[in-house]
C-alpha positions in Angstrom: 158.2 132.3 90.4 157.7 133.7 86.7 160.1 133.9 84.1 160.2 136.1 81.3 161.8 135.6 77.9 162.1 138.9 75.2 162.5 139.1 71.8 162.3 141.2 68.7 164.6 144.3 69.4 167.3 145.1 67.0 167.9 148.0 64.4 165.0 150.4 62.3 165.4 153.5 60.6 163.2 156.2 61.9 159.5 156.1 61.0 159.7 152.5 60.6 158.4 149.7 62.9 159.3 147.0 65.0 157.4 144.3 67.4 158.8 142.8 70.4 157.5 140.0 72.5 157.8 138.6 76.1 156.6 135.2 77.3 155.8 134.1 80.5 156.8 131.0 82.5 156.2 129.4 85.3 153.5 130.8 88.0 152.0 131.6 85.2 148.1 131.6 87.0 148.9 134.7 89.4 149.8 137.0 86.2 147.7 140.1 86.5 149.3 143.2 84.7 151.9 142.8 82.1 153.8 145.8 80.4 156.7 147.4 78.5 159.5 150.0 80.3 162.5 151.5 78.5 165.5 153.0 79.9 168.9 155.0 78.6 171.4 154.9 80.4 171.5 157.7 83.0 168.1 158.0 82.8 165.4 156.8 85.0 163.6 153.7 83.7 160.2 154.8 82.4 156.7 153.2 81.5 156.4 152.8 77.8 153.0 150.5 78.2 150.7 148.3 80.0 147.8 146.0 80.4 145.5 144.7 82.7 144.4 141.0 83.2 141.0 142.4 81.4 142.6 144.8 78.4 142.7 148.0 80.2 145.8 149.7 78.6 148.0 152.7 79.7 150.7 154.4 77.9 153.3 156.7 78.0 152.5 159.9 76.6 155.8 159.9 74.3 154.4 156.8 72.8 150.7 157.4 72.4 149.3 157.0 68.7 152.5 155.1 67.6 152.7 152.1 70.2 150.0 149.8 70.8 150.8 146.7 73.6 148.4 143.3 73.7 148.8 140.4 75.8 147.6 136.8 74.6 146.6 135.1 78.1 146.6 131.5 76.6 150.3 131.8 75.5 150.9 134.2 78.4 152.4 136.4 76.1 152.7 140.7 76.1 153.7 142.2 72.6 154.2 145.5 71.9 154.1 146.7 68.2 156.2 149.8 67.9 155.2 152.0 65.0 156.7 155.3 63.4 159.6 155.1 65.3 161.7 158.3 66.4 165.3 157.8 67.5 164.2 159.1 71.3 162.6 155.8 71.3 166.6 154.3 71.4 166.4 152.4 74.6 166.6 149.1 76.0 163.1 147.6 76.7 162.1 145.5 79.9 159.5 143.1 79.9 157.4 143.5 83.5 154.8 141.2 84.5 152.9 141.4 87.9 152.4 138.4 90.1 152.2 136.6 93.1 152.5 139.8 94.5 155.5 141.0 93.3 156.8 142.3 90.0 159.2 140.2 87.4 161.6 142.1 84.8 162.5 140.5 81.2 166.5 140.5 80.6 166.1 143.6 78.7 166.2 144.0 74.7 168.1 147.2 72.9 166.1 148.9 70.5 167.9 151.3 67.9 166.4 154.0 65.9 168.6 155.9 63.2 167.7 158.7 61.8 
């Protein structure tokens, strides 16, 4: 069993930045890909970021050039450092880590982005 724990959403003007974080806990030793999804509501949740147990990344194409995700295996930690924000980027943000075969969602953090 894995447990994630977000933080670091809240409130930006556009163009600024913002850095979120989600730690891992438990079965810690089966992690393999970590990432970042968003959703609005109505909306089908949608990949915003991931990365590989070795550092390959993938992103959204809304997001490419602006957000950048990293992982820090020893503290079994994803962050994702959101920069030159756009208020389309308003969404809540899940945490998703894959292991023991199966995937594990964060509780969700808001992010809002004001024009």
């Amino acid at each position: 069993q894995v447990q994630l724990v977000e933080s670091g959403g809240g409130l930006v003007q556009a163009g600024g930045s913002l850095s979120l974080s989600c730690a891992a806990s438990g079965s810690t030793f089966s992690i393999s890909t970590m990432g970042w999804y968003r959703q609005v509501p109505g909306k089908q949740r949608e990949l915003v970021a991931s990365i590989s147990s070795g550092g390959t990344t993938n992103y959204g194409d809304s997001v490419k050039g602006r957000f950048t995700i990293s992982r820090d295996n020893a503290k079994n930690t994803v962050y994702l450092q959101m920069n030159n924000l756009k208020p389309e980027d308003t969404a809540v943000y899940f945490c998703k880590v894959r292991a023991l075969l199966n995937n594990f969602w964060g509780q969700g953090t808001q992010v809002t982005v004001s024009s």
